[in-house]
NUSE-388043 format. One record per atom (N, C-alpha, C): residue in one letter; chain; atom name; x, z negated, y negated. Coordinates in steps of 0.02 Angstrom, whole numbers, plus 50000, padded with zeros to 5 digits. Layout:
<sites>
{aa: a | ch: A | at: CA | x: X | z: Z | y: Y}
...
</sites>
This chain:
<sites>
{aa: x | ch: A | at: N | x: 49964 | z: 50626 | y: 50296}
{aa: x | ch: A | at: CA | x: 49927 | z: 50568 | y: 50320}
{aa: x | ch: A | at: C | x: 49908 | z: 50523 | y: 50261}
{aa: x | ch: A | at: N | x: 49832 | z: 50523 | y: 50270}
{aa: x | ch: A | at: CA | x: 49838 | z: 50470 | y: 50203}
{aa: x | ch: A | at: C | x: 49819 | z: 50396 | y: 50232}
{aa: x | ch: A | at: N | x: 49869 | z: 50359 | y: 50181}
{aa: x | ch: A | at: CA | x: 49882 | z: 50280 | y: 50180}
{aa: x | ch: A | at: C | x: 49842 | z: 50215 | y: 50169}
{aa: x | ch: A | at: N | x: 49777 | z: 50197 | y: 50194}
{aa: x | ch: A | at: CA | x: 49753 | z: 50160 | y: 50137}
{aa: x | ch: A | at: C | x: 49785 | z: 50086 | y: 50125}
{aa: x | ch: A | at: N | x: 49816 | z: 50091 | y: 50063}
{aa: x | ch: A | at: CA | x: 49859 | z: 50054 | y: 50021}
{aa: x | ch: A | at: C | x: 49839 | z: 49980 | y: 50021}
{aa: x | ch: A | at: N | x: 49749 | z: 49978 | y: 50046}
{aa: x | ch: A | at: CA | x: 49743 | z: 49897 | y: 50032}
{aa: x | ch: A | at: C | x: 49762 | z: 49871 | y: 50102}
{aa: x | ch: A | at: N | x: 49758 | z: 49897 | y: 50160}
{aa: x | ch: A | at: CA | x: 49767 | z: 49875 | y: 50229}
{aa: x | ch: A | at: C | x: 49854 | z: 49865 | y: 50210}
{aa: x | ch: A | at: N | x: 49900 | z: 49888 | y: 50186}
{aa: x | ch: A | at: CA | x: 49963 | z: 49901 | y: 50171}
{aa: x | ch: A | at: C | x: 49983 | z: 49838 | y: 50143}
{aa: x | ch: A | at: N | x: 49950 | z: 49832 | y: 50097}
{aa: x | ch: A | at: CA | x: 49983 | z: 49764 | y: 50055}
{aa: x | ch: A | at: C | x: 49933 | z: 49697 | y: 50085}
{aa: x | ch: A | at: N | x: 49905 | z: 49697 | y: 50142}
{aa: x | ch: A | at: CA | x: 49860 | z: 49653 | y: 50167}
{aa: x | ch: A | at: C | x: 49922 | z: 49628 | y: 50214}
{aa: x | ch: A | at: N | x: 49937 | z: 49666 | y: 50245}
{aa: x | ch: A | at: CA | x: 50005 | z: 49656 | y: 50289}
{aa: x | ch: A | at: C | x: 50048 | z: 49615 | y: 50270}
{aa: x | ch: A | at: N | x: 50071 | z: 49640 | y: 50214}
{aa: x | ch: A | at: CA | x: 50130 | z: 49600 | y: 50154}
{aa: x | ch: A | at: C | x: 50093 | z: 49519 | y: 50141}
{aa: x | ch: A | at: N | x: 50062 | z: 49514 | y: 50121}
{aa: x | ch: A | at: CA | x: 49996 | z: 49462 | y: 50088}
{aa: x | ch: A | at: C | x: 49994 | z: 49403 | y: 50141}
{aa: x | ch: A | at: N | x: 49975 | z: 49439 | y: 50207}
{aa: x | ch: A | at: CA | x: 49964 | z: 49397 | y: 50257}
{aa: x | ch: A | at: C | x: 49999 | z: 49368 | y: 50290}
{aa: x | ch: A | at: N | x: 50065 | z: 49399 | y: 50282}
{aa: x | ch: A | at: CA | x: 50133 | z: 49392 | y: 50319}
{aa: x | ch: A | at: C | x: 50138 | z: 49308 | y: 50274}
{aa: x | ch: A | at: N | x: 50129 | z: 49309 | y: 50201}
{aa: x | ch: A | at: CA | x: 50144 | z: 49260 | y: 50158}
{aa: x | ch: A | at: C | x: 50114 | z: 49202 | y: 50157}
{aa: x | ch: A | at: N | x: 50022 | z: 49216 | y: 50177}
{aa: x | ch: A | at: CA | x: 50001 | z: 49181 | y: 50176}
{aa: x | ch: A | at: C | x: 50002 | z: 49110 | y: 50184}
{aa: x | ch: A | at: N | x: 50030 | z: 49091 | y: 50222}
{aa: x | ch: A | at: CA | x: 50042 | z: 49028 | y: 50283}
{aa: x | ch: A | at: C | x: 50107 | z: 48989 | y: 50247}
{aa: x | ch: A | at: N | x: 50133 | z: 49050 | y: 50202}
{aa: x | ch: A | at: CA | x: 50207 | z: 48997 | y: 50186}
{aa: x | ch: A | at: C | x: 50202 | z: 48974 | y: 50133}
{aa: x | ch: A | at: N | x: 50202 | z: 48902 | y: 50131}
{aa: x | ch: A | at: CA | x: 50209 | z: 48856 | y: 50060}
{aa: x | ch: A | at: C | x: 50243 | z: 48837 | y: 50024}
{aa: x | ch: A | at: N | x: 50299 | z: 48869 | y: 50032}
{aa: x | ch: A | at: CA | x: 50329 | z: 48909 | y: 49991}
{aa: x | ch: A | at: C | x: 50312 | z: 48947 | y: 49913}
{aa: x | ch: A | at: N | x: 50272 | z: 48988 | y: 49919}
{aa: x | ch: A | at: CA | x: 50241 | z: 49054 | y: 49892}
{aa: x | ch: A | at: C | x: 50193 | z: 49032 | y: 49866}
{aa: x | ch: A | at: N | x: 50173 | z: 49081 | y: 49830}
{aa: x | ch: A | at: CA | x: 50101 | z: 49075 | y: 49791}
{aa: x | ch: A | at: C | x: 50074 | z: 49144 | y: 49803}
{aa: x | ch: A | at: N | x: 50014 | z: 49182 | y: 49850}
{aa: x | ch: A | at: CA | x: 50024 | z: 49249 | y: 49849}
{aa: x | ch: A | at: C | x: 49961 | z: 49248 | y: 49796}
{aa: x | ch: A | at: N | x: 49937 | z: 49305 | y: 49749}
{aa: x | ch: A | at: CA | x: 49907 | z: 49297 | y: 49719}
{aa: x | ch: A | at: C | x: 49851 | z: 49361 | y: 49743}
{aa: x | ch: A | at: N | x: 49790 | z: 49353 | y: 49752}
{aa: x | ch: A | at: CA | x: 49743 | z: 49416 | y: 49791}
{aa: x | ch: A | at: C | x: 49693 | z: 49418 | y: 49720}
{aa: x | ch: A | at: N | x: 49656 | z: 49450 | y: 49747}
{aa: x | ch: A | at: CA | x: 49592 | z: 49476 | y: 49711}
{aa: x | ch: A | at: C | x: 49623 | z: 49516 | y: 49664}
{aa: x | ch: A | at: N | x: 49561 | z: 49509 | y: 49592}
{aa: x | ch: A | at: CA | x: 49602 | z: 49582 | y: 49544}
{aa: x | ch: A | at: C | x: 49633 | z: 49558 | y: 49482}
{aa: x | ch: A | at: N | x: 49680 | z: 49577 | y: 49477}
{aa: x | ch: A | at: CA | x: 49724 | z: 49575 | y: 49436}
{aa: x | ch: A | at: C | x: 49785 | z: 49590 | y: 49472}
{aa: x | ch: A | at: N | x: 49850 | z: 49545 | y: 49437}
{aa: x | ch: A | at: CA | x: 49911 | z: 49563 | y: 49467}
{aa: x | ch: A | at: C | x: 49907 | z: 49547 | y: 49531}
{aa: x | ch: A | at: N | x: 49942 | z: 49563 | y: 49584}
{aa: x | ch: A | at: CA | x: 49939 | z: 49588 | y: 49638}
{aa: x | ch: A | at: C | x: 50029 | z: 49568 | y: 49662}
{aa: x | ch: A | at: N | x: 50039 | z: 49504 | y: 49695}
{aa: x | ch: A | at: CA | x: 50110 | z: 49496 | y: 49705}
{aa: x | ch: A | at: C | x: 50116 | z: 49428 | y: 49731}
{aa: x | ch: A | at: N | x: 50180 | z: 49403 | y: 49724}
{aa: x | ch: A | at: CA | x: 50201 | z: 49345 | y: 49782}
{aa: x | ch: A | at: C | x: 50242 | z: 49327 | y: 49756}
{aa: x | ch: A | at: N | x: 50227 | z: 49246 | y: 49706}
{aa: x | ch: A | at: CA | x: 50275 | z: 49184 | y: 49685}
{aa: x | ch: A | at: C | x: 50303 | z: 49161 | y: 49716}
{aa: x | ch: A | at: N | x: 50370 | z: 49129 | y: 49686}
{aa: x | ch: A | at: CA | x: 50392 | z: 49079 | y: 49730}
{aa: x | ch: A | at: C | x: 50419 | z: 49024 | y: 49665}
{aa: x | ch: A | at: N | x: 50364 | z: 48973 | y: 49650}
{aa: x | ch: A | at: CA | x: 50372 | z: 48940 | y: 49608}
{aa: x | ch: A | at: C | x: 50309 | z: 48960 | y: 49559}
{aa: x | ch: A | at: N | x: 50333 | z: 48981 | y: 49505}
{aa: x | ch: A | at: CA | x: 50317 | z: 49026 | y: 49436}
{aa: x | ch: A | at: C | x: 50352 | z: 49093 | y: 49434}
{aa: x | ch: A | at: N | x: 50389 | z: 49099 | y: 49488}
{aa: x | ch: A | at: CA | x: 50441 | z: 49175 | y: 49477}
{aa: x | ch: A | at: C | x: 50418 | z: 49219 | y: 49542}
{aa: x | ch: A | at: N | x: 50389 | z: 49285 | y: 49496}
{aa: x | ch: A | at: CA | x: 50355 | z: 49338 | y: 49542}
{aa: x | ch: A | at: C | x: 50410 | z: 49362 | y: 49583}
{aa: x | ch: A | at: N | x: 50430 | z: 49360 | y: 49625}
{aa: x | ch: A | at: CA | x: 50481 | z: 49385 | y: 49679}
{aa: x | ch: A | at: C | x: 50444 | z: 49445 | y: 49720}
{aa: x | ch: A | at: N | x: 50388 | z: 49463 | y: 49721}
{aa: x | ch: A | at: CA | x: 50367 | z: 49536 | y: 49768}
{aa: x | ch: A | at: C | x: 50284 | z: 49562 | y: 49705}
{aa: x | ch: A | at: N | x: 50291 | z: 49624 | y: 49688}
{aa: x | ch: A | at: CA | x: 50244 | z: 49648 | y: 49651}
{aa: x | ch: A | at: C | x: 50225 | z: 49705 | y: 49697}
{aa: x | ch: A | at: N | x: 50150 | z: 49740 | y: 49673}
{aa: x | ch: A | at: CA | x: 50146 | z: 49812 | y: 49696}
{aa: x | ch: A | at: C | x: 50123 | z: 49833 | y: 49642}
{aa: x | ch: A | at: N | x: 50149 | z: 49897 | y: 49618}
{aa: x | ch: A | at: CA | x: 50148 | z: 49932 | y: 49558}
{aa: x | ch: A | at: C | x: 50150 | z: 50000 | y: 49579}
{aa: x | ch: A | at: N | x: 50088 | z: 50036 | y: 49572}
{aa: x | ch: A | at: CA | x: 50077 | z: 50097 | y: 49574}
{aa: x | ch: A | at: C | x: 50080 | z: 50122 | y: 49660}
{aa: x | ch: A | at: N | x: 50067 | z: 50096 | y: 49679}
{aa: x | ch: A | at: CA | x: 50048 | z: 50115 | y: 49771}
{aa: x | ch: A | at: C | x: 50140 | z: 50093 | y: 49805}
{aa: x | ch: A | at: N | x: 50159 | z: 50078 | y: 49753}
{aa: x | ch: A | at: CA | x: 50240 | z: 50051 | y: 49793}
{aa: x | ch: A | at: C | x: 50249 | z: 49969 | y: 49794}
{aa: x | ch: A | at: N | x: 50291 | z: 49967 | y: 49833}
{aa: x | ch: A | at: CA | x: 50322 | z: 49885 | y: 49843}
{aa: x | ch: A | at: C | x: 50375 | z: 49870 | y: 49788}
{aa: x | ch: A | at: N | x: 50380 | z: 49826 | y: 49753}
{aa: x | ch: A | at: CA | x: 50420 | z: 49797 | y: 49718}
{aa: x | ch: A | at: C | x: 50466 | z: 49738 | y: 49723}
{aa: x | ch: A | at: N | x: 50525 | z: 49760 | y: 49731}
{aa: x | ch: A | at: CA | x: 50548 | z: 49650 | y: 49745}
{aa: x | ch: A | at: C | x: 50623 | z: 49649 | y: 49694}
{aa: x | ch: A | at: N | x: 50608 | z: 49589 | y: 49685}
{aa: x | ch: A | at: CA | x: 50682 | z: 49577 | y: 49645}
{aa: x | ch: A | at: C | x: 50741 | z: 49547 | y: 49689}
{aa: x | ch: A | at: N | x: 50789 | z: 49565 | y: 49659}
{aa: x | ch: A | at: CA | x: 50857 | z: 49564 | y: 49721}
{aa: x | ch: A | at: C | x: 50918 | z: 49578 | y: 49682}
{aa: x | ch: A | at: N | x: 50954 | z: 49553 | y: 49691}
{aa: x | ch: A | at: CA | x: 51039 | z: 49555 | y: 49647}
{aa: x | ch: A | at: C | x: 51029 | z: 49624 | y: 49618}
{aa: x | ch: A | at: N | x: 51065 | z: 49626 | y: 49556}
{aa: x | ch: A | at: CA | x: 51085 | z: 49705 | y: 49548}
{aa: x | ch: A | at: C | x: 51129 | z: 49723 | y: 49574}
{aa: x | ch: A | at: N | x: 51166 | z: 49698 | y: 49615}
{aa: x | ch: A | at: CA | x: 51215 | z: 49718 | y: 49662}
{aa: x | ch: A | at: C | x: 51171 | z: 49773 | y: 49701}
{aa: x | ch: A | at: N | x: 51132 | z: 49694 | y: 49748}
{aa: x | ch: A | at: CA | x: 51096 | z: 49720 | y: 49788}
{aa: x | ch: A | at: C | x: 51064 | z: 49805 | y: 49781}
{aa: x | ch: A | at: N | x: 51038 | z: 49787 | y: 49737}
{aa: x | ch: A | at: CA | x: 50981 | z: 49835 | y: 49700}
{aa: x | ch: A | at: C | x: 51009 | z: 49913 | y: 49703}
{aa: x | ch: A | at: N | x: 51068 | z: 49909 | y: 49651}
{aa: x | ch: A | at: CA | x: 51121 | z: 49966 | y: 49677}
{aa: x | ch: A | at: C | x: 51122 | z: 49988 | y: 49725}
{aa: x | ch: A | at: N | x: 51132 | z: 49951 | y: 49764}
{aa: x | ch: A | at: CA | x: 51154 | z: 49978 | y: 49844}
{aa: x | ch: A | at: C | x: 51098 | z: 50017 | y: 49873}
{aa: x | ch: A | at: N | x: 51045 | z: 49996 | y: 49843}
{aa: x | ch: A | at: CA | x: 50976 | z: 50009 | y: 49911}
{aa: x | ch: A | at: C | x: 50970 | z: 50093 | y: 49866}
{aa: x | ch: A | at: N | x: 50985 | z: 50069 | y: 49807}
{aa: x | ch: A | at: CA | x: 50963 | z: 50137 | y: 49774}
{aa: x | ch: A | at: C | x: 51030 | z: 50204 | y: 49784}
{aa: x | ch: A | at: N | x: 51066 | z: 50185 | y: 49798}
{aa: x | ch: A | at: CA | x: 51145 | z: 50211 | y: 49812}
{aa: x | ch: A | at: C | x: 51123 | z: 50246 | y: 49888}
{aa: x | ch: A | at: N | x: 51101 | z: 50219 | y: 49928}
{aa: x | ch: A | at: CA | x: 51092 | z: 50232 | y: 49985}
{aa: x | ch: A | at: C | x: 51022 | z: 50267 | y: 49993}
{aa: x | ch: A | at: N | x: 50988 | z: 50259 | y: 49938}
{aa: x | ch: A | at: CA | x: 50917 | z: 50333 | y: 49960}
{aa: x | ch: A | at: C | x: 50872 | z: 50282 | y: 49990}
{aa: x | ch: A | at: N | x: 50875 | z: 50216 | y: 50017}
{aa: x | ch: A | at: CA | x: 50822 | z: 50194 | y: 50038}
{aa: x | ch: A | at: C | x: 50780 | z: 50138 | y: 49993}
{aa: x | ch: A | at: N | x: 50792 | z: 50138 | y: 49933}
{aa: x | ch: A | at: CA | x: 50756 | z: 50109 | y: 49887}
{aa: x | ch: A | at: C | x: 50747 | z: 50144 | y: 49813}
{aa: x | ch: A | at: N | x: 50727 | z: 50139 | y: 49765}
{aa: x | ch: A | at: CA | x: 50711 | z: 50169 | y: 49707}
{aa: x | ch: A | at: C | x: 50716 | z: 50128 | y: 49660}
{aa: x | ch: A | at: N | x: 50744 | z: 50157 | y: 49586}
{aa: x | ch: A | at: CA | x: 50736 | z: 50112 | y: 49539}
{aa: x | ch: A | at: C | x: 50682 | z: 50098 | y: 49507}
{aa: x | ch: A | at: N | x: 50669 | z: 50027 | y: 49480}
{aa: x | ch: A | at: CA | x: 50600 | z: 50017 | y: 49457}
{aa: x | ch: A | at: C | x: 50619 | z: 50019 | y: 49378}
{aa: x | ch: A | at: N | x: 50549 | z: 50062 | y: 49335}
{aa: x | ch: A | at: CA | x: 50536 | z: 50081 | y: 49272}
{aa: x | ch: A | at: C | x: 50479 | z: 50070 | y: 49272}
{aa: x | ch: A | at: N | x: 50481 | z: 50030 | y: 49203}
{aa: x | ch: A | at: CA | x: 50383 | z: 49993 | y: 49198}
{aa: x | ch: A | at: C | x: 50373 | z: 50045 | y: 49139}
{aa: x | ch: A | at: N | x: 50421 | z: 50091 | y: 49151}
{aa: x | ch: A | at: CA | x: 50400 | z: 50161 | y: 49062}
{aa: x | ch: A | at: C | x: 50420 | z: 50153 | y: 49013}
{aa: x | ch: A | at: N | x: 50498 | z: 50116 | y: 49010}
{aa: x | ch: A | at: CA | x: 50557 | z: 50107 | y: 48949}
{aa: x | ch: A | at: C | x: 50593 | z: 50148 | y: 48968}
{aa: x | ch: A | at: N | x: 50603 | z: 50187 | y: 49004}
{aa: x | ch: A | at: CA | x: 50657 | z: 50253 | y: 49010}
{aa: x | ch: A | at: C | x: 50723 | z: 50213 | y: 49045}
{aa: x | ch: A | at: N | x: 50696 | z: 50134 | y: 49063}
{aa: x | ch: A | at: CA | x: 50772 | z: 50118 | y: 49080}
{aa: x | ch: A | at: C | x: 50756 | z: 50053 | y: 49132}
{aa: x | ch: A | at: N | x: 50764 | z: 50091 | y: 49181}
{aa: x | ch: A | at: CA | x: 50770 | z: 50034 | y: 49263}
{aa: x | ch: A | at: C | x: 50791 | z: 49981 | y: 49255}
{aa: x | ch: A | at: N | x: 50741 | z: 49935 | y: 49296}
{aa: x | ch: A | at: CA | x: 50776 | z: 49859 | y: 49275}
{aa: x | ch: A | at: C | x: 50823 | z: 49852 | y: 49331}
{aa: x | ch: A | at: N | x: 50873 | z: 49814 | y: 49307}
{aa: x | ch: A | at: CA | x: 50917 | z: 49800 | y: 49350}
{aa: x | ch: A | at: C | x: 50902 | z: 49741 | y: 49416}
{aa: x | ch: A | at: N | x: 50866 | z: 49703 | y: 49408}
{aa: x | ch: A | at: CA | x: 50855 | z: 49672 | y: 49473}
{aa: x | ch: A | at: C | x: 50784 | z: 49674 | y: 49529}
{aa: x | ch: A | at: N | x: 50755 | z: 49751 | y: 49497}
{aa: x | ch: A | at: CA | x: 50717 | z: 49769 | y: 49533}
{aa: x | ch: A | at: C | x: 50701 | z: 49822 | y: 49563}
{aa: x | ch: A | at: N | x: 50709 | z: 49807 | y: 49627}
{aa: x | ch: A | at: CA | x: 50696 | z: 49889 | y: 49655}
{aa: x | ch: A | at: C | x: 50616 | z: 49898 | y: 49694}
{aa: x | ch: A | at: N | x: 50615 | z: 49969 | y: 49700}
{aa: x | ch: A | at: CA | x: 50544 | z: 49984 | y: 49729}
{aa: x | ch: A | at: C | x: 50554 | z: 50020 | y: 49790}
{aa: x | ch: A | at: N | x: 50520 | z: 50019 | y: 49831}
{aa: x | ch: A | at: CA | x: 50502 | z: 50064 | y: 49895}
{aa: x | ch: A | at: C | x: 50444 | z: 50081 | y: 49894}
{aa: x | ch: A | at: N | x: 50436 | z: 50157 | y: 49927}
{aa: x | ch: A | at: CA | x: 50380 | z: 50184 | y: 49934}
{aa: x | ch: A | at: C | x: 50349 | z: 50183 | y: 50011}
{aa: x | ch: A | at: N | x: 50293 | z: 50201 | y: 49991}
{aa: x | ch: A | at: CA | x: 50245 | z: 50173 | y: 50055}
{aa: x | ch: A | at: C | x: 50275 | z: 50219 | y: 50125}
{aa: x | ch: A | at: N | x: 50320 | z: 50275 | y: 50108}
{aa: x | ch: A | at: CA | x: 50360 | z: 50307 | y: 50181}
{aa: x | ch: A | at: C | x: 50399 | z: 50242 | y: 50209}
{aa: x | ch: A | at: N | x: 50426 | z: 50180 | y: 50171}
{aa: x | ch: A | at: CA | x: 50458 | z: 50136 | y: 50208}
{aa: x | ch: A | at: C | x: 50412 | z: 50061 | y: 50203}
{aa: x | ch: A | at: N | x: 50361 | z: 50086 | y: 50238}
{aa: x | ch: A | at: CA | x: 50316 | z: 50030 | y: 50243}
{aa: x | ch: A | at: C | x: 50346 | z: 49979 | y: 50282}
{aa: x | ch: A | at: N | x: 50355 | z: 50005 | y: 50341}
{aa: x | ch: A | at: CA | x: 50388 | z: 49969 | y: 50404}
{aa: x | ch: A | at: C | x: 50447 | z: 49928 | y: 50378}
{aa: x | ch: A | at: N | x: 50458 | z: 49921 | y: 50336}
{aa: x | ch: A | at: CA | x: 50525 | z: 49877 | y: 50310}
{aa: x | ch: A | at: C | x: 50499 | z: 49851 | y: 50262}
{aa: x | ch: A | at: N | x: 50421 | z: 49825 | y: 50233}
{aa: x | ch: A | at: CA | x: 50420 | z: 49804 | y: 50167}
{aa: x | ch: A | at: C | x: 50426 | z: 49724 | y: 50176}
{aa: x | ch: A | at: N | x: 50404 | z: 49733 | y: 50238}
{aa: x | ch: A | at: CA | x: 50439 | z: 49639 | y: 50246}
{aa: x | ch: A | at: C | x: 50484 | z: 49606 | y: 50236}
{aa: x | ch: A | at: N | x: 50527 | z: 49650 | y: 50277}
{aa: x | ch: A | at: CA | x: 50586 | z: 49633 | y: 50274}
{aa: x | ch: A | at: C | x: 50616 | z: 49603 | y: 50213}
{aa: x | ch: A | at: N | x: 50598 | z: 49671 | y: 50169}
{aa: x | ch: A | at: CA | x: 50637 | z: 49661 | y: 50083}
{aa: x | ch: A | at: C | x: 50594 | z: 49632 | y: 50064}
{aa: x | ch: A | at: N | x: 50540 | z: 49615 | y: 50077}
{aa: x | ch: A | at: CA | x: 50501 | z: 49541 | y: 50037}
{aa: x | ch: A | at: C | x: 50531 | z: 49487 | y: 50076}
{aa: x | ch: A | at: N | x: 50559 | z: 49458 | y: 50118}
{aa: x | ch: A | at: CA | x: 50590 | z: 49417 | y: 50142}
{aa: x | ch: A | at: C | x: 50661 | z: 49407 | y: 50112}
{aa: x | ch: A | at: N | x: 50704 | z: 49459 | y: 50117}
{aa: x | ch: A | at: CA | x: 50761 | z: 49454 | y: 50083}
{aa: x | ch: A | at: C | x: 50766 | z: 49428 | y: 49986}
{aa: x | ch: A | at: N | x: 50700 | z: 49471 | y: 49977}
{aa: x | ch: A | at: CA | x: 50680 | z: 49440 | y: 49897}
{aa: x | ch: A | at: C | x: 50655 | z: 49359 | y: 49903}
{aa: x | ch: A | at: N | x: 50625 | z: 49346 | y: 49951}
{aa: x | ch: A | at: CA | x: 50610 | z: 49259 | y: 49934}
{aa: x | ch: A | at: C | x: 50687 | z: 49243 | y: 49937}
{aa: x | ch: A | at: N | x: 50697 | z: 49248 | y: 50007}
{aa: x | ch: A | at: CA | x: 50784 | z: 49221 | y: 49995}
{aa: x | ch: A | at: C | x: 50836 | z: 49228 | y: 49942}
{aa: x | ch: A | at: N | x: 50823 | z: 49260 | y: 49924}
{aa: x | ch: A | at: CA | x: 50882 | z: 49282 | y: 49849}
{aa: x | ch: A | at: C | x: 50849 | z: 49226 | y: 49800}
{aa: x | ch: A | at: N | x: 50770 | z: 49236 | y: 49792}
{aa: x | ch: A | at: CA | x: 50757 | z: 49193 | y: 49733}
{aa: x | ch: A | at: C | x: 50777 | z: 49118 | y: 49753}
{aa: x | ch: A | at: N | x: 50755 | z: 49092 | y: 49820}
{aa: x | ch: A | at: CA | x: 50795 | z: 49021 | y: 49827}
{aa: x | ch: A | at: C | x: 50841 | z: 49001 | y: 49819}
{aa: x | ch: A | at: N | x: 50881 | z: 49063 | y: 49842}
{aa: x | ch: A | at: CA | x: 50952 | z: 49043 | y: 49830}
{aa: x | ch: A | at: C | x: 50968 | z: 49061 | y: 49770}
{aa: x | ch: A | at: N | x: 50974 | z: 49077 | y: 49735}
{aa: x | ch: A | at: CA | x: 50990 | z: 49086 | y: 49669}
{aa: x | ch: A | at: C | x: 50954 | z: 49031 | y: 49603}
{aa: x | ch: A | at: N | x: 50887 | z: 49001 | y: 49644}
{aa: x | ch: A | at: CA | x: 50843 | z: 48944 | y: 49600}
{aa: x | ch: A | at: C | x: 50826 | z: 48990 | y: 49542}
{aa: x | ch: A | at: N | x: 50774 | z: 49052 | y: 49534}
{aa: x | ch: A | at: CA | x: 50749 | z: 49084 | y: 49515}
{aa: x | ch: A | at: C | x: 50696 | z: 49045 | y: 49511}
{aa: x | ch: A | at: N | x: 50650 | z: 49006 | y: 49469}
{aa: x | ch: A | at: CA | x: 50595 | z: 49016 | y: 49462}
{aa: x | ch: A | at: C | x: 50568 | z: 49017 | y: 49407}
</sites>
């Protein structure tokens, strides 16, 4: 089945829209969702990106339902994980859980 990726992250985008909170950033270039000055949700390469404890991060990746993120240093960052577009249906979610982490933690 193919995905089209912009209806995908329109979802994500729109979900944000409304909250003032956030800063979502559209058109072309980077492609993601501030909270402050601190990018808390990216999309990089047709996947979802969010930052989240390395605890956290571990876990999602421990458990098969998240992936480690590599920007092509051979070495995963630790407070960011990725999902692929098979777990669309949850990209909210973990963009929700990522605003929350960055508040609470005063990430910006």
């Amino acid at each position: 089945m193919l995905v089209n990726m912009s209806e995908v992250y329109d979802q994500v985008k729109d979900h944000f829209m409304d909250d003032d909170q956030v800063i979502v950033n559209v058109g072309k270039g980077a492609q993601g969702i501030k909270y402050g000055k601190k990018l808390f949700v990216m999309f990089y390469k047709g996947e979802l990106v969010v930052k989240l404890s390395p605890e956290r991060v571990s876990e999602l990746v421990s458990s098969g339902e998240g992936l480690p993120h590599d920007v092509g240093t051979g070495k995963p960052m630790k407070d960011w994980v990725k999902f692929p577009v098979s777990k669309k249906d949850k990209w909210i979610q973990y963009c929700e859980e990522s605003k929350s982490y960055v508040i609470k933690n005063k990430i910006r």
